[in-house]
N, C-alpha and C positions, 0 to 999 in steps of 0.2 A: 882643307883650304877654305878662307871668308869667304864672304858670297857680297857684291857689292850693288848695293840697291838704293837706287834715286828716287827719291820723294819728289812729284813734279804734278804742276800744273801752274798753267800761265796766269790765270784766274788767280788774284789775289784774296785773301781772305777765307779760304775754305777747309786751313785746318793743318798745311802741308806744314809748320814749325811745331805744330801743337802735336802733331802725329809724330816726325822725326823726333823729338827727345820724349814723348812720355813710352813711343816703341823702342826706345832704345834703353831706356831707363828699366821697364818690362821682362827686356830682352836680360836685361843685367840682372836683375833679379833671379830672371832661370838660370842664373851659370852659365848663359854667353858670355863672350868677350866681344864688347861692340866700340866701335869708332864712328864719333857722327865728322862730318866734314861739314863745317856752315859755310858753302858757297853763295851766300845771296849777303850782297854789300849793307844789309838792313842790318846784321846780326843777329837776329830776334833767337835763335838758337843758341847763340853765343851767352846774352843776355839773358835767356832764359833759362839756365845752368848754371847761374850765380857766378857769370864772370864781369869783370868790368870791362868793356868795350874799348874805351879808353886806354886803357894799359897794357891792352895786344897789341906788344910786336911784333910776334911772328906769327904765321897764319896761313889762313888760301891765297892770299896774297902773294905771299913771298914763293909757295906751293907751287902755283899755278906761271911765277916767272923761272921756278927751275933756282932762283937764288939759297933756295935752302934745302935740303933733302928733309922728307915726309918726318924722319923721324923728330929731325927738331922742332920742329910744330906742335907736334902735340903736348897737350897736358891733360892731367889728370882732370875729373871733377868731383863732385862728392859724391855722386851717384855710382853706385856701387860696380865693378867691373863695366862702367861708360869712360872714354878715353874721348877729347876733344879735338880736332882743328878747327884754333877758333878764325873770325872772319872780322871786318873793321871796313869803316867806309870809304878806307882805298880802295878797297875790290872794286869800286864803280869804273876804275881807269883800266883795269884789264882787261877789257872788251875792246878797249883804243888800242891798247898796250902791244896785243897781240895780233891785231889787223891784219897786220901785211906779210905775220912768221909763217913760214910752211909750216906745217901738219899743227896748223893753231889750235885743232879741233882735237889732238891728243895728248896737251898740255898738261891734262890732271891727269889721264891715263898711265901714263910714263912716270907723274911722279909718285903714283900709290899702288904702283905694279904689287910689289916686295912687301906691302903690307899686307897682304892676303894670309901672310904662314902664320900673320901674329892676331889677327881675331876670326871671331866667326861670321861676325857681318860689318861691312862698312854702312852706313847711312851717308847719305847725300843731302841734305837738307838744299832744296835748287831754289833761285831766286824767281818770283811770279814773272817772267818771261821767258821768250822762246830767244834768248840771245845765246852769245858764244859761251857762256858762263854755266849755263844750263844744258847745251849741246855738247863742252867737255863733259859733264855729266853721266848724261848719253851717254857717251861714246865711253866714258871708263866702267859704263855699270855693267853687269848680268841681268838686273832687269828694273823695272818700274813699279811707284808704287803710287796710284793715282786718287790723291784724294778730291771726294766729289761732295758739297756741301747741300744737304737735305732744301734747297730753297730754290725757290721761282728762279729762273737761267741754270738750272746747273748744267746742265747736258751744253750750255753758250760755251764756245769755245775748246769742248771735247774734242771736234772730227779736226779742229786745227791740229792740238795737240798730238794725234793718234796720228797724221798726217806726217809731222813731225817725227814721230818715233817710228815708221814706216822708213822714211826716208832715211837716218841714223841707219837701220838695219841695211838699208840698202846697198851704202857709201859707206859709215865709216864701221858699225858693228853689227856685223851680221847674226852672232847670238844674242841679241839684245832682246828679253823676254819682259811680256807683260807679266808683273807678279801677281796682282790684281788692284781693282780699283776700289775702296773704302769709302761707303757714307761716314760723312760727318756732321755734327750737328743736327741730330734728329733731335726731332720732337714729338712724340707718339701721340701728343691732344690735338695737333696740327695737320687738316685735312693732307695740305699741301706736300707734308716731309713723305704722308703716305704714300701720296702720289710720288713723288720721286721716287721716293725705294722699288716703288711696282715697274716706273718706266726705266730705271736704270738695270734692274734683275730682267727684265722682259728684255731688252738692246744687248747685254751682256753674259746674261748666265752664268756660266760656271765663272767669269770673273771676277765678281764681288765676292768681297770677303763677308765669309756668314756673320764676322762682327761688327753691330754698327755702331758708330758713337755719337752716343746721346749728347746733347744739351746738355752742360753740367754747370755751374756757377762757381765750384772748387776747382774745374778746366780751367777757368777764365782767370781766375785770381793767382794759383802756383807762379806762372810768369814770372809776377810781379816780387814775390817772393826769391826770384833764384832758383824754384825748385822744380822738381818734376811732380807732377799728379804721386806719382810712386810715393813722394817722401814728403810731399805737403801733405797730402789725407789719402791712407793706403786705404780706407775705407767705402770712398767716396764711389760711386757708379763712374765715373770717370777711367779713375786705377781701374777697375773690376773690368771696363770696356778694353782696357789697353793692355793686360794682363790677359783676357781672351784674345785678343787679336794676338798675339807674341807668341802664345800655347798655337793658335791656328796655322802662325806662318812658321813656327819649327813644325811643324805636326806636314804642311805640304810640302817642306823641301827633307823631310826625313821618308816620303814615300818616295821621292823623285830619284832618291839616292840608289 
């Protein structure tokens, strides 16, 4: 049965759409079967997988009002055993949309129940907030995956977050598991990235994942391409980070088994 795992931190900029599709991308390479969900109204997941934003119809949108069952949603993408739901910038109204519904907080739970028999992992790709869109999230995953970017504040806004995912277990899912939390954007000639890897490994231990990802300049660019790290430059230190991190997280949930 998949295992369904949200990408989150409220902190914009530190890596969570660039981690979501080149781990999924990763994941596809090894003969997973993975599904990302781009819940966060920007699309950058969306767009970042060579689709055009524009010309999604169906989506988390429609997902998340119950107007479409899961399976229509998705579509394929080029990346090899990756499956989509893609996202558009109506998702911005589903936070108003849902306000006042009971169980508003098990909206995406309920509609990606039944996809579990058909991958191995769901991805979450969550919008940089603590709102209700990231809280469905929450509340439909198995666990978390927290990415923390190698620079001056990163630890800013962690103990909200954790606070946050505390609470979730408490009220709405009580198996809600940290996966672990992932530097990103290191840079090894950079006193500071040092310092962060030392105070974030020191704060959490066994929860950082042993792979970090580097600073890469072919990260940056795939985006723009449509593509994943995987299919833009398999060569790249980038792939080579995202391809260890994907070997790591099968490798802990095959001992867990």
């Amino acid at each position: 049965m998949g295992k369904i795992i949200a990408i989150a931190n409220q902190k914009g900029g530190v890596g969570k759409t660039t981690t979501t599709v080149n781990l999924a991308a990763s994941l596809g390479v090894l003969e997973q079967k993975v599904l990302i969900i781009d819940a966060d109204p920007q699309a950058n997941a969306t767009s970042g997988l060579g689709i055009d934003v524009d010309e999604v119809e169906l989506g988390t949108y429609q997902l998340m009002e119950h107007t479409k069952t899961a399976e229509e949603t998705i579509i394929q993408t080029s990346s090899p055993n990756v499956d989509l739901i893609p996202s558009h910038i109506d998702l911005v109204a589903i936070e108003i949309e849902l306000v006042d519904k009971d169980d508003r907080e098990d909206m995406m739970k309920k509609a990606i129940g039944q996809l579990r028999e058909q991958y191995d992992y769901i991805l979450i790709d969550c919008a940089p907030s603590l709102g209700l869109l990231t809280l469905n999230a929450l509340t439909a995953a198995d666990a978390v995956i927290i990415p923390i970017q190698c620079e001056y504040f990163a630890l800013e806004g962690l103990g909200k977050l954790l606070n946050t995912i505390k609470s979730v277990q408490r009220i709405h899912n009580p198996d809600l598991d940290i996966e672990g939390m992932v530097l990103t954007m290191y840079d090894s000639r950079l006193r500071l990235s040092n310092q962060v890897v030392e105070e974030v490994k020191k704060h959490f231990g066994d929860m950082v994942f042993d792979t970090i990802i580097q600073r890469n300049v072919r990260l940056g660019e795939a985006p723009s391409y449509g593509e994943s790290i995987i299919k833009y430059d398999a060569a790249s230190k980038g792939a080579t980070n995202y391809l260890n991190m994907a070997s790591e997280l099968l490798k802990k949930n095959k001992e867990k088994v």
